[in-house]
C-alpha positions, 0 to 999 in steps of 0.5 A, spaced: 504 760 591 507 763 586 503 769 585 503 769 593 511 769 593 511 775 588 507 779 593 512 778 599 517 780 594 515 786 592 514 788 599 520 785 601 524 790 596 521 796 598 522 794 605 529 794 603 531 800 599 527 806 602 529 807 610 522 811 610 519 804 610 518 802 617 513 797 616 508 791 611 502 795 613 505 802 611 508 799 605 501 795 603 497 801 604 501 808 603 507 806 597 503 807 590 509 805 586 507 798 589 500 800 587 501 801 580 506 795 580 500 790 582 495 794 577 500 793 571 500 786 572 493 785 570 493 790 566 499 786 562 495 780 563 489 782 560 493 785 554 496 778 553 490 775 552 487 780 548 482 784 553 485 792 550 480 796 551 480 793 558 487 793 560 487 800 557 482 801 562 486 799 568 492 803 565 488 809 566 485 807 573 492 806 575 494 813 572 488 816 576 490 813 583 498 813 583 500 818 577 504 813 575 503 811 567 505 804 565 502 801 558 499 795 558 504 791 554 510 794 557 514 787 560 517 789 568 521 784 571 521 782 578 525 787 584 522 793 581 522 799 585 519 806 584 519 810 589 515 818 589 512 815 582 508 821 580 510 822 573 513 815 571 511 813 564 514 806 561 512 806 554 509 800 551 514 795 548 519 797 554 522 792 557 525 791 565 530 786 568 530 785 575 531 789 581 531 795 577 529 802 580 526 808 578 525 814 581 520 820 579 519 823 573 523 817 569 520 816 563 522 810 558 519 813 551 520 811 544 521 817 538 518 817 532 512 814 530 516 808 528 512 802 530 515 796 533 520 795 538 522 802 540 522 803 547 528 801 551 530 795 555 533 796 561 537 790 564 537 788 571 540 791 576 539 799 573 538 805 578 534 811 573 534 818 578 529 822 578 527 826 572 531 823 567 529 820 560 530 815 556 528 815 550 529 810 544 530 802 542 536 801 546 539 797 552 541 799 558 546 795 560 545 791 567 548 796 573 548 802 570 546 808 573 543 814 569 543 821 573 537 826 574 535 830 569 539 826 563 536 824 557 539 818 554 538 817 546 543 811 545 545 806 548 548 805 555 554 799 556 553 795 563 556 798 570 556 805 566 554 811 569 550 816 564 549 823 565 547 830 561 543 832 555 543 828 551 546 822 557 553 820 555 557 815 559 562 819 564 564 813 568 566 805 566 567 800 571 569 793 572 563 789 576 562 791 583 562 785 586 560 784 593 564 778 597 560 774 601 561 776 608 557 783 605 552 778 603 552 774 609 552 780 613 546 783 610 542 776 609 543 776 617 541 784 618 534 783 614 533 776 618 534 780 625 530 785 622 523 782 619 524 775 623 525 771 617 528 764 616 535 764 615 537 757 611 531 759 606 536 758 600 532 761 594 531 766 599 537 767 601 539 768 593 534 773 591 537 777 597 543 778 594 540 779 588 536 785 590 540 788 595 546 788 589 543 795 586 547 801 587 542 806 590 547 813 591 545 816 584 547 823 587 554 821 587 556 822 579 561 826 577 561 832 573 565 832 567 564 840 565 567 842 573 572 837 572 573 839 565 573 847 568 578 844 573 584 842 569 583 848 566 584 853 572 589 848 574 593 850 567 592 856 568 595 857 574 600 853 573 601 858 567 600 864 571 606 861 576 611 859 569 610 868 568 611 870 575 618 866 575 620 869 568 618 876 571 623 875 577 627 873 572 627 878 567 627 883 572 634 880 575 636 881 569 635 887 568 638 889 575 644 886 573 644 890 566 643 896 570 649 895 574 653 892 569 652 898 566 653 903 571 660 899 573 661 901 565 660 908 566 663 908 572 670 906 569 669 910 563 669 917 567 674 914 571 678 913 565 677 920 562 679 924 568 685 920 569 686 922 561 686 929 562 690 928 569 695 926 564 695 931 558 
C-alpha cells in the first residue's frame, strides 16, 4: 500500500505545481522528471543492497531516457518536483527533504575530491530556479528559494532567498505562514478538481504540506539595480543641493552687483556736488 500511495503522491504533486499539467495519463506518460524519480528509487534501492554495478546501470538508463543524472546514493525525500529536468544532476551523498523543486539544469554538486559527505542537503520546502548550482557539504535551510543562475558555495539559512555568483542571501523573512482558510480553500479546489475524498485526514496534511512551497522564484530582488538606485537617488539629491546653491550664489551676486552700482552711484553723486560747491 505503501509503495502505491507514493506513486499518487507524486502524481498528485505534479498535478498541483504545474498548470500544463491536465491529467494523470498526461503525467504518467510525458513528465520525465517523474520518470527519473521512479527510476532513482530502484537504482537507490539496489545501492542499499549492494548491487553497484546494477544500480549505476540504472542511472544511466535514466540519464539516457530523461536527461536527468541522479546517483544511485543520492537520498530524495517525498514531494519532489523536477520540472524541464534536462540537465539536473544530484550528486551521490546529496540529500532532499520533502516537497523540494528543482528546475532544469539544477546541479547538487560536491567540490574537490574530498570523500565523504560532500554534496548538499537541501531542506524541505526549497525551490531551486533553473540553472542554478550548489556546489558543497552544506544545508539548505527549508523555505528557501535560490535564484536562476546562482551558484551557492555556503550554506543557506531557512526562508532565505539567494541570488548571484557566488549566491548570497538578499532576502531573510520570518516563516510564511498560511492561515487555515488558505489551506482549506486549496484542500477544497484539489477535491472539486480531482473528485477526491475531503475527510481524508492523512491526505488533508500531506496537502497543506505540498502546497506550502513558494513556487514565484522570478521575483527575487536585485541588489546590484537596488544598490545602482540609491546611488541615482543620491545623486539626484546632490544635483538639486548644487542647482539651489547656484541660484543662490547667482542672487548674490545680482545684490552685490547692485549694491555696488548704488555705491558708485552715490559716489559720483557726491563728487559733482563737491565740485558744485568749490
Amino acid at each position: 500500500m505503501k509503495f502505491f500511495s507514493r506513486i499518487r503522491k507524486d502524481i498528485r504533486v505534479v498535478l498541483e505545481r504545474d498548470p500544463a499539467a491536465k491529467n494523470i495519463l498526461e503525467v504518467i506518460l510525458c513528465y520525465s522528471g517523474l520518470h527519473a524519480i521512479w527510476l532513482h528509487r530502484i537504482s537507490h534501492f539496489l545501492f542499499k543492497h549492494g548491487w553497484i554495478v546494477s544500480a549505476r546501470l540504472v542511472s544511466n538508463f535514466c540519464r539516457f531516457l530523461t536527461g536527468i543524472e541522479i546517483h544511485p546514493g543520492a537520498t530524495i525525500g517525498d514531494g519532489l518536483f523536477i520540472d524541464h529536468g534536462t540537465g539536473i544532476v544530484i550528486g551521490e551523498t546529496a540529500e532532499i527533504g520533502k516537497n523540494v523543486t528543482l528546475y532544469q539544469g539544477v546541479t547538487l554538486g560536491g567540490t574537490g575530491k574530498e570523500s565523504g559527505k560532500r554534496h548538499p542537503t537541501v531542506g524541505n520546502n526549497v525551490v531551486i530556479a533553473t540553472g542554478a548550482k550548489v556546489l558543497g557539504s552544506f544545508k539548505v535551510g527549508d523555505h528557501a528559494k535560490i535564484g536562476a543562475g546562482s551558484v551557492v558555495l555556503k550554506e543557506v539559512p531557512p526562508h532565505a532567498t539567494v541570488v548571484g555568483i557566488p549566491g548570497r542571501v538578499v532576502v531573510l523573512h520570518g516563516q510564511r505562514v498560511h492561515n487555515k482558510e488558505e489551506y482549506k480553500q486549496a484542500w477544497l479546489n484539489f477535491c472539486e478538481n480531482r473528485g477526491m475524498n475531503i475527510n481524508d485526514e492523512k491526505i488533508y496534511n500531506e496537502i497543506c504540506e505540498e502546497i506550502d512551497v513558494d513556487l514565484n522564484h522570478d521575483i527575487l530582488p536585485d541588489p546590484e539595480r537596488e544598490m545602482m538606485e540609491v546611488a541615482f537617488r543620491q545623486i539626484q539629491r546632490l544635483e538639486k543641493k548644487i542647482s539651489e546653491l547656484e541660484k543662490e550664489l547667482a542672487a548674490a551676486r545680482a545684490e552685490i552687483s547692485a549694491e555696488s552700482e548704488r555705491t558708485s552711484e552715490l559716489e559720483t553723486n557726491f563728487l559733482n556736488n563737491f565740485s558744485e560747491t568749490k
